[in-house]
N, C-alpha and C positions, 0 to 999 in steps of 0.2 A: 866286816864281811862275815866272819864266823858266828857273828849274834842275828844274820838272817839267815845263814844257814840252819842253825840252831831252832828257829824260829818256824821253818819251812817245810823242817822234819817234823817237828811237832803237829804246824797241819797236815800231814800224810792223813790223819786219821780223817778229816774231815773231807778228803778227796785226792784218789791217785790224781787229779789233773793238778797241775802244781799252785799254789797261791804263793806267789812272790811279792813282798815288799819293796823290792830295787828300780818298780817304774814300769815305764809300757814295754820295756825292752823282752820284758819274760814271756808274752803276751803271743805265740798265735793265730791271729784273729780267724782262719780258718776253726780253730778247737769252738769258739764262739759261737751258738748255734742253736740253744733253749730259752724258750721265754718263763719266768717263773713270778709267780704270784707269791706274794708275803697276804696273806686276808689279818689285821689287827697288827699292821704292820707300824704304824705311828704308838705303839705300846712298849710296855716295857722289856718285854720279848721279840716283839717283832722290828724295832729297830735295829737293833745288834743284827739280828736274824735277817734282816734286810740288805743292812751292810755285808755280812759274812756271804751271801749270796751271791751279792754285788763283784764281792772282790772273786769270785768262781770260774777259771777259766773258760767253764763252759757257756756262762750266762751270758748272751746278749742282750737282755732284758731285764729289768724288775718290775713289777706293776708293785707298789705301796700300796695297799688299799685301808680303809678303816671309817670311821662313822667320820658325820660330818662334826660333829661335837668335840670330836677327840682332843685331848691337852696341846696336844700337839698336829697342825693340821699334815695329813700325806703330802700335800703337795711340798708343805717344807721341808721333810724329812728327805722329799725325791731330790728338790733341789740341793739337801745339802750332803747328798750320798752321790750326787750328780757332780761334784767338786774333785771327786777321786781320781786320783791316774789309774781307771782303769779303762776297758773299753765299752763296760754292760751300761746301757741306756737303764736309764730311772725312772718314772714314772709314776706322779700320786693321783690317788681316786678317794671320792672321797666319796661314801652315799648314805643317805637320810635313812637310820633306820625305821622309820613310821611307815616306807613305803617297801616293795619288794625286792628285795637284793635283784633277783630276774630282772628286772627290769631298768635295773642301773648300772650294771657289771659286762654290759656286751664287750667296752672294749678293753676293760681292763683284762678281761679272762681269756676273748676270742687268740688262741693261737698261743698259749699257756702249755706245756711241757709237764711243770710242776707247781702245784696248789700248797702251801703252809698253812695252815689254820693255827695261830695260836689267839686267835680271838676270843672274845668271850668274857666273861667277870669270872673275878676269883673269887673264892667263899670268903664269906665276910662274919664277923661275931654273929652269931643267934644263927646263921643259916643251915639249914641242915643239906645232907647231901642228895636228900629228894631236890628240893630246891634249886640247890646249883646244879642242875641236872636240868631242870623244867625248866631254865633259864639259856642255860647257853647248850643244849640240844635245838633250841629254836633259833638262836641265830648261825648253831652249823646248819641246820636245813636250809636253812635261807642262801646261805652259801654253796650248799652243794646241789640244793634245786639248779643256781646259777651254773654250777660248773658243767653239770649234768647235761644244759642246753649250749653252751657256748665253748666247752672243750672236753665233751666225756671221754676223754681217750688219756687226758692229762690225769698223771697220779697226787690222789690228796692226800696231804701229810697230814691228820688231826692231831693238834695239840692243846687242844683246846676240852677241861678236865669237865666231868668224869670220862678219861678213856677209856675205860673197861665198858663203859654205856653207851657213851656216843657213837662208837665206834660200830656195834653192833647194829646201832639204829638206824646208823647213816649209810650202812652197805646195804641193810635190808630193801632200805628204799630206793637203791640203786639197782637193786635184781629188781623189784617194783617196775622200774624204767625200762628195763631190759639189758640194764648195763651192767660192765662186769661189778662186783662187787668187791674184788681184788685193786680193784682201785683204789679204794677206800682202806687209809694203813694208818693204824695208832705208832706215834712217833714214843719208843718207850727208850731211845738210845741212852738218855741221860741214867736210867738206874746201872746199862755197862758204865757208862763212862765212873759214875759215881763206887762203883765194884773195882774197875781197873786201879785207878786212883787209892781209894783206901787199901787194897790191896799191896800197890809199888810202896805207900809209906808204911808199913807194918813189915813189909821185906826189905826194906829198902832197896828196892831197884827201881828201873825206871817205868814210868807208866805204858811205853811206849810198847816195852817188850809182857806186857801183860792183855791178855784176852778171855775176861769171864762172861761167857755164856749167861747172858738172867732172862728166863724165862717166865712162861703165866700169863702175867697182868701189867698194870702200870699204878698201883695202889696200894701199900699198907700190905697184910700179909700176900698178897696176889704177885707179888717184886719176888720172884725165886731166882737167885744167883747162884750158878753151879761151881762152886770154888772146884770141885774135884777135878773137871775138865781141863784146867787151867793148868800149867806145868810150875809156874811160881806159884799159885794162889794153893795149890794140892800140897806145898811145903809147909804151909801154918798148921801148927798144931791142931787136933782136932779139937780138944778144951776152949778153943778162942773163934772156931765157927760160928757157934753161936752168936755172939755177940757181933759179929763183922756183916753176918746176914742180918740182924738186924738195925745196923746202923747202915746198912746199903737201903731196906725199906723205908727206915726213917728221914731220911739226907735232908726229903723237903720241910720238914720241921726242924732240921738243925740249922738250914739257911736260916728262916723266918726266925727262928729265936737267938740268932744273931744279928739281926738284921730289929729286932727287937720289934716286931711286928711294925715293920715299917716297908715290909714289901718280902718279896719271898726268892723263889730261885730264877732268875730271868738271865741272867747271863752265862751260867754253866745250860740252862735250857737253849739257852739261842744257840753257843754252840753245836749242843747235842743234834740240836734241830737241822743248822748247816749237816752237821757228818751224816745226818740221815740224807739230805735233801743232795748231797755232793755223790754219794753211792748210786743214790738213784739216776742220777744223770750220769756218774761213770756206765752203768747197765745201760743208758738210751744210747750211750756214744760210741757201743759195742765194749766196753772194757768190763771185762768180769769183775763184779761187785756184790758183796751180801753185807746185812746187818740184819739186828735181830730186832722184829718189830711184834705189832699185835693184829690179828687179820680174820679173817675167814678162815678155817683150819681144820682138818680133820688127824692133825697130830695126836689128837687126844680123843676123848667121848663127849667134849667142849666145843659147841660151833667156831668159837673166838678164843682165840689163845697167841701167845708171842715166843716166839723162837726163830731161829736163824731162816733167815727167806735171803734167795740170789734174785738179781734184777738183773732184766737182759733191757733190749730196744723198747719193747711196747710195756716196762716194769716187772710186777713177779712174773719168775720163771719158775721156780721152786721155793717150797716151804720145806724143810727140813724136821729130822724126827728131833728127840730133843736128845737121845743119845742112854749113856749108862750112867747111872745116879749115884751116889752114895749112899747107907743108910740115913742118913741125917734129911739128905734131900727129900726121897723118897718119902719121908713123912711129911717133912715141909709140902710137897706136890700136892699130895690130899687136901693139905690146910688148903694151900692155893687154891685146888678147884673148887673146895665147897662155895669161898667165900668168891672168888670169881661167877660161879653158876648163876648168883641171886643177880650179880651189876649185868649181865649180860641178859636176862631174862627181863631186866627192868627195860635193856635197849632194844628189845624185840619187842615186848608191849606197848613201847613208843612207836614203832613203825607202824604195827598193826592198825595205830589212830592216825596215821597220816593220811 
């Protein structure tokens, strides 16, 4: 009993509504009341992410969704996520990328709450990041053309990389539509999660009782973690900054070269992905919830930038300033916007051709 309690605490991060392991008895079923999309959900991120959804007290639903090609078909992955004691219905979709996402997604999305995007291909040897950019900006449009007609009201998680790009492309096109643009949120929780964490084993305390603010981007110098904020993370010596802010921008290269280029960060991502997607549904279900994402923003002189956003019933309710910096930051911040301005400018030149 103490190794579920222990276990239960731990998911607080990923949602005040409780995830219990002891059965249907923790369950509810009133709390049960959002339907949500996983889009590349038969993937190496969106399975996990599928299931951590799954087990959400709030989810009555999963739609699986993913190509019909996929290693693994949705429908499998629904039926075997559909095995669980919990109460959330499962549901795979499977649709032919040759043809239009629109036109194959009514019911998987019709009546959708919240959208995951972690779809998409990862960079591969030789490709550049023009490239993985020109590739999966076209199958989020395709997805969020969908979403746009069959639940524009539901908020979409992108995880789907470059966020610093898509992100900007995919909102643009939604004011395009006449819709909010604030719908459209780069999912960056994984760089706190990856700050909180290196931080609790460098103090040794718990991860639990740690909260670093990382702001900017979701990419390489763009990943700004405000250690100063933080009341344990402000106790590391200043000498060792350095290096901890750059091993919070690096993480997804440390997975992959431990993983020995045989796959990258998918399971600390799925997580991250749930505590974003759990937030958002504590804010629909009336319970006060924030996390720091990457959005539409006028925090800065940057259309798009990530810092602490609160979610109410209909999503963002507030975006947040990013607060007082340190010297250290404050330089770092500069780095951040230069190299952030050009990935954003790239996702606005993308909209402009749609």
């Amino acid at each position: 009993m103490a190794a579920i309690m222990s276990i239960s605490r731990q998911m607080l991060r990923v949602s005040s509504a409780p995830l219990c392991f002891a059965g249907k008895a923790c369950f509810a079923s009133k709390a049960a009341q959002f339907k949500v999309c996983v889009s590349g959900g038969a993937g190496g991120i969106g399975q996990p992410l599928a299931m951590l959804m799954a087990m959400n007290e709030r989810v009555k639903e999963v739609s699986v969704q993913d190509v019909s090609m996929a290693m693994v078909p949705p429908a499998g992955v629904a039926a075997d996520l559909g095995h669980m004691e919990f109460p959330s219905k499962v549901v795979g979709y499977a649709i032919d990328p040759s043809k239009p996402a629109v036109d194959q997604l009514e019911e998987c999305l019709t009546g959708c709450h919240l959208v995951l995007v972690p779809a998409g291909v990862p960079r591969k040897p030789g490709m550049t990041r023009d490239d993985l950019f020109a590739i999966n900006a076209g199958i989020a449009k395709g997805l969020v053309d969908a979403c746009a007609k069959y639940c524009p009201e539901a908020v979409i998680g992108i995880i789907v990389n470059p966020v610093n790009s898509v992100v900007p492309a995919m909102a643009e096109l939604y004011k395009k539509k006449g819709l909010d643009p604030l719908k459209i949120i780069g999912v960056c929780t994984l760089d706190t999660v990856r700050a909180n964490k290196f931080v609790s084993v460098m103090t040794g305390t718990s991860p639990m009782d740690v909260a670093v603010p990382v702001v900017g981007g979701h990419a390489g110098v763009t990943i700004l973690p405000l250690f100063s904020q933080d009341k344990i993370a402000a106790t590391i010596p200043a000498d060792k900054i350095a290096a901890l802010d750059k091993r919070t921008q690096d993480g997804g290269t440390e997975v992959v070269e431990a993983k020995a280029g045989k796959g990258s960060a998918t399971l600390s991502m799925a997580y991250s992905g749930a505590r974003f997607g759990g937030k958002v549904l504590d804010g629909m279900a009336g319970v006060p919830a924030s996390e720091y994402c990457y959005l539409a923003s006028t925090v800065t002189e940057l259309p798009y930038f990530s810092s602490k956003v609160d979610f109410g019933p209909k999503g963002v309710v507030k975006v947040h300033d990013i607060g007082v910096l340190s010297a250290h930051e404050k330089v770092r911040l500069e780095e951040a916007k230069a190299a952030l301005k050009l990935e954003i400018q790239k996702g606005l030149e993308y909209a402009k051709t749609c």
